[in-house]
C-alpha positions, 0 to 999 in steps of 0.5 A: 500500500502506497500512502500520500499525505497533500498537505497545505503549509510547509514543514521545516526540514530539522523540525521535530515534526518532521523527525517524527513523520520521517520515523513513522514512514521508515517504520512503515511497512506501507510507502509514504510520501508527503507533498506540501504547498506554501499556504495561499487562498483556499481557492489555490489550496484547493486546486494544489490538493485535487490536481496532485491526488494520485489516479485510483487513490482512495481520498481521505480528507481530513476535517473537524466535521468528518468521521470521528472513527477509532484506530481500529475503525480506519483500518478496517475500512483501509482494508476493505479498500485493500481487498477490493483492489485499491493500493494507494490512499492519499490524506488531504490537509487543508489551510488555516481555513479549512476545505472547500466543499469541492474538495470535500465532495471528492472525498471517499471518507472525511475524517475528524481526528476529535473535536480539537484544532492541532498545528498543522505541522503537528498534525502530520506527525499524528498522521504519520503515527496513524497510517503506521498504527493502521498498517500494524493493525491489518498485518496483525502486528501488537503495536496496537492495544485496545 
């Protein structure tokens, strides 16, 4: 599986966030790139995420009025996908000022990781540890604990 992280805003090279996703995605049994733009308008946001979501990936975006699923929950659905023959996902993450609609209505699933606003920077890093958390959970690997 193939896992592409579009993201609005850039994260500094040496930064501690990008440390963490650079440790996740070695981990990673699942390949993981990340493409960022420097923030603009919404309307710019938009056309970066969409023009450079990879051809067959399922869309996961993620916003603070999507899906509120457990670790467990995401897995299972990434691997429904998985047996039905996607092999690439790709999360969107949008600017200070959230997504377009359009960019929503292109989503397989919207995701909300709870209630909070986090740094985008550091939601990254959450993001990394998810996608790696996910890919234990399926190949049945005890990182995961419930």
């Amino acid at each position: 599986m193939k896992a592409t992280i579009l993201a609005i805003g850039k994260c500094k090279k040496n930064s501690p966030e990008a440390a963490i996703i650079t440790e996740y995605a070695k981990r990673s049994g699942w390949q993981i790139i990340v493409k960022e733009q420097d923030n603009s308008n919404p309307t710019d946001e938009a056309a970066f995420l969409t023009a450079h979501i990879p051809h067959g990936a399922k869309v996961i975006v993620l916003d603070e009025r999507g899906e509120n699923l457990k670790s467990t929950e995401l897995a299972a659905k990434i691997a429904g996908w998985q047996l039905n023959g996607t092999s690439e996902i790709c999360f969107l993450i949008g600017g200070a000022d959230g997504h377009l609609q359009s960019t929503r209505d292109r989503a397989d699933l919207i995701l909300a990781f709870g209630r909070l606003t986090l740094p985008h920077m550091l939601m990254r890093a959450v993001l990394a540890e998810q996608i790696y958390r996910i890919q234990t959970i399926i190949a049945g690997h005890p990182y995961h604990r419930e």
